[in-house]
C-alpha positions as CSV (number, residue, x, y, z in Angstrom):
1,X,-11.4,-0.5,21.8
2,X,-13.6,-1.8,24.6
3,X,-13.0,-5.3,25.5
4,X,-17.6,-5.6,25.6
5,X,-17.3,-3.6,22.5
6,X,-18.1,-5.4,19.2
7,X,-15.5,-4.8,16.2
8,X,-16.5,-2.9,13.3
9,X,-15.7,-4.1,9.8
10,X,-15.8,-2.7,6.5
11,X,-16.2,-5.2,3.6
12,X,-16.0,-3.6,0.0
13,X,-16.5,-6.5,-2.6
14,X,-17.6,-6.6,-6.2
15,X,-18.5,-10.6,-6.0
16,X,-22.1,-11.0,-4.0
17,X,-21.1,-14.4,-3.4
18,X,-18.0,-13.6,-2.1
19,X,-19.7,-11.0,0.6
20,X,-22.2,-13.2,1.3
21,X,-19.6,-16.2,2.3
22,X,-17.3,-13.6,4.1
23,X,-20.7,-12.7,6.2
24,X,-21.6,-16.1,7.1
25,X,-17.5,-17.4,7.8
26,X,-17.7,-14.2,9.9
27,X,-21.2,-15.1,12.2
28,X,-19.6,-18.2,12.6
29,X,-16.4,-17.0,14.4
30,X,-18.4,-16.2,17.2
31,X,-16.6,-12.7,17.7
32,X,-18.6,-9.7,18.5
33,X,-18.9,-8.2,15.2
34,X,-20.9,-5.2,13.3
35,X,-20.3,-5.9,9.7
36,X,-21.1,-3.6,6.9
37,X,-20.9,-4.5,3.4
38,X,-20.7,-2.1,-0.1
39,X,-20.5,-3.3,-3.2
40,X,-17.9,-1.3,-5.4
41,X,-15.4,1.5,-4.2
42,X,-17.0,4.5,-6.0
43,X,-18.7,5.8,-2.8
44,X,-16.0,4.1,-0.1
45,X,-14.5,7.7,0.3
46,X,-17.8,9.6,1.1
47,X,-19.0,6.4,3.4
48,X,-15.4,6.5,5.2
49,X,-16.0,10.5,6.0
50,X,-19.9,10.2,7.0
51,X,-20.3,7.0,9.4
52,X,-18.4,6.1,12.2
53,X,-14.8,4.5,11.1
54,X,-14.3,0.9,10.8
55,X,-11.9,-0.9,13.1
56,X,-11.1,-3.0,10.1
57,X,-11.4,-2.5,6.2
58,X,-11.6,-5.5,3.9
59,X,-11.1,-4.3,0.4
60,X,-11.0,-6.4,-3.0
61,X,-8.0,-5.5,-5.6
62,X,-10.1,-5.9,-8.5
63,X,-13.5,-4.4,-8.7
64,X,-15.4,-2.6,-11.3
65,X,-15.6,1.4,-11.8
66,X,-12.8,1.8,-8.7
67,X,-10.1,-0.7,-8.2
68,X,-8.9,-1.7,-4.6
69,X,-5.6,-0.2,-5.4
70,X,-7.7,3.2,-5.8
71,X,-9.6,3.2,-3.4
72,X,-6.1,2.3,-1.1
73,X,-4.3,5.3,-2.7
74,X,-7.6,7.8,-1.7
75,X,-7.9,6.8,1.7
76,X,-4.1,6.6,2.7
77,X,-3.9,11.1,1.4
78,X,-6.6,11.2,4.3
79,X,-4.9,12.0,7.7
80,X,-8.0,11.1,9.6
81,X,-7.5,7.6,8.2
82,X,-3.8,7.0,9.4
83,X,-4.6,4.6,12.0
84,X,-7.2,2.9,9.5
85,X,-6.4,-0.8,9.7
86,X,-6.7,-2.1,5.9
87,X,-6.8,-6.1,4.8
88,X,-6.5,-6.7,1.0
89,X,-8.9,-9.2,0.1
90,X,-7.9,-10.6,-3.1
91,X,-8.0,-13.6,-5.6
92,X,-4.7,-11.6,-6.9
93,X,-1.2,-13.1,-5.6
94,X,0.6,-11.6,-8.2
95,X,4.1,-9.7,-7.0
96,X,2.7,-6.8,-8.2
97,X,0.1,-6.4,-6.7
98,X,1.5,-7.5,-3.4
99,X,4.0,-4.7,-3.7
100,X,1.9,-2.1,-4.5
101,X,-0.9,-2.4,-1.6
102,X,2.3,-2.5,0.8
103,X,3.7,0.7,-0.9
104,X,0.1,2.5,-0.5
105,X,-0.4,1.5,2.9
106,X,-2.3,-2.0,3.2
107,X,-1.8,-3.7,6.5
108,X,-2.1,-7.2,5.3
109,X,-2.6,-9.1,2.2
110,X,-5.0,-12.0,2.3
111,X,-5.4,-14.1,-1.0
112,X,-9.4,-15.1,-1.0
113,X,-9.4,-18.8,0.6
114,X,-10.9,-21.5,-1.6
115,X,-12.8,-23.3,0.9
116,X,-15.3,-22.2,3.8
117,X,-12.9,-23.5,6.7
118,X,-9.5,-21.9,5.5
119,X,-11.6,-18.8,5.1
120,X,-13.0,-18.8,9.1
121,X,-9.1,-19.3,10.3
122,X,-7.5,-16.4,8.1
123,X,-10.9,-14.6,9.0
124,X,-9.9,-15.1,12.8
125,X,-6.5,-14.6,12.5
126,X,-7.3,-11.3,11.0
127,X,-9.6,-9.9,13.1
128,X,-7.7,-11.0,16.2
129,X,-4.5,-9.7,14.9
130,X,-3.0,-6.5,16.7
131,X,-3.4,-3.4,14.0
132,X,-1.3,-1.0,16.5
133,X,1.7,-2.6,16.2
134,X,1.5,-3.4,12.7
135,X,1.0,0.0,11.9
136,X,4.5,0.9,13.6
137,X,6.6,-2.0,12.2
138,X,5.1,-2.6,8.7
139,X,7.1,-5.2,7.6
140,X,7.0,-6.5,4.1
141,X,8.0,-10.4,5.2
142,X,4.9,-10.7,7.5
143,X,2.6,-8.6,5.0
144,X,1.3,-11.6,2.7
145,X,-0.5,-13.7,5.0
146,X,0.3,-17.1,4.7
147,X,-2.1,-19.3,3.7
């Protein structure tokens, strides 16, 4: 990615309030972003395969119709989505479903921050984080981001 080049990030949340706090922690980080925000993941797939890829996917575990874990499952059969970067957003810290988003192919795992600031640092750390080598060294100890 070009240094000048802003980051593209996919956000696919159930909770409005939720998108519309990760939208203004994200303005505030000051980092060169183009964010783009859907709803539910019914039409993640078809958005995926007709607009330009995201650099980063943030995707809730438990939404209506299609769950995160899904949604995870279709994307990761797609080849053209190897290199996808994908960050579970998630009021979920159960084992379960920490274990499962590593087995499918998540990144990281990011429990949804309670408060406004914690949310702008994990935010950062995130987007400032290096995808390429996580994506040859998964490793389950550094996969639940610490909080």
């Amino acid at each position: 990615m070009n240094a000048n080049a802003s980051i593209e990030i996919l956000l696919v949340d159930d909770d409005l309030d939720d998108r519309n706090t990760f939208q203004d922690a994200l303005s505030d980080l000051k980092i060169a972003t183009n964010l783009t925000l859907l709803e539910d993941g019914r039409r993640l797939l078809d958005y995926l395969q007709n607009h330009r890829k995201p650099d980063l996917l943030f995707l809730d575990l438990n939404m209506p119709y299609k769950s995160g874990l899904e949604c995870l499952m279709d994307i990761r059969k797609h080849s053209a989505f190897d290199d996808l970067s994908i960050a579970i957003y998630s009021t979920s810290s159960t084992e379960k479903d920490v274990e499962n988003t590593f087995i499918y192919g998540a990144n990281v795992y990011i429990r949804k921050p309670n408060n406004f600031a914690e949310l702008k640092r994990v935010l950062g750390e995130v987007v400032n984080m290096n995808f390429q080598f996580q994506h040859s060294g998964l490793n389950k100890d550094t996969f639940l981001l610490s909080l």
